[in-house]
C-alpha positions, 0 to 999 in steps of 0.5 A: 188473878192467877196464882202467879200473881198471888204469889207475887202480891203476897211476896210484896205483902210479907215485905210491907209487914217486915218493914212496918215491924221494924219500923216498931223496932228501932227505938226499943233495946235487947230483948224488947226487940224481940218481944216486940217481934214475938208479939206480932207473931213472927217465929224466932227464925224471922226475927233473927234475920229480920235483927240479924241475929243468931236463932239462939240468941232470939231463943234465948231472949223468948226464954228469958222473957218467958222467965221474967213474965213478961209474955206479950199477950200471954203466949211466945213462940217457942221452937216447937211452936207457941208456949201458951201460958196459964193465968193464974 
């Protein structure tokens, strides 16, 4: 396999992965979404235009989750990278 068909398999394999994140999607509301999302590990530039949403508005949703505790398996992505989170 060259490396022009690697790309091309990897572009199909980033389309397969979105589709079955959405596809996770479609019965969860607001924020839940996005935790959903965050939990698949997808930054907050993916998932706001994989919701068309507005970057801030996924920041915004990661922080009020991070507030409330709900950090799905103990970490979110931040804009920085991805907020580790103390158990305690």
């Amino acid at each position: 396999m060259d490396d022009e068909q690697f790309e091309i398999l990897l572009g199909k394999l980033d389309e397969a992965l979105r589709l079955l994140a959405l596809n996770l999607v479609k019965e969860a509301e607001g924020d839940q979404r996005v935790k959903i999302l965050a939990s698949a590990n997808f930054g907050a530039a993916e998932i706001a235009e994989m919701l068309e949403m507005k970057r801030n508005a996924v920041n915004q949703a990661l922080h009020r989750l991070r507030q409330k505790g709900k950090e799905p398996y103990e970490e979110l992505p931040t804009e920085q990278g991805t907020k580790h989170r103390e158990k305690g």
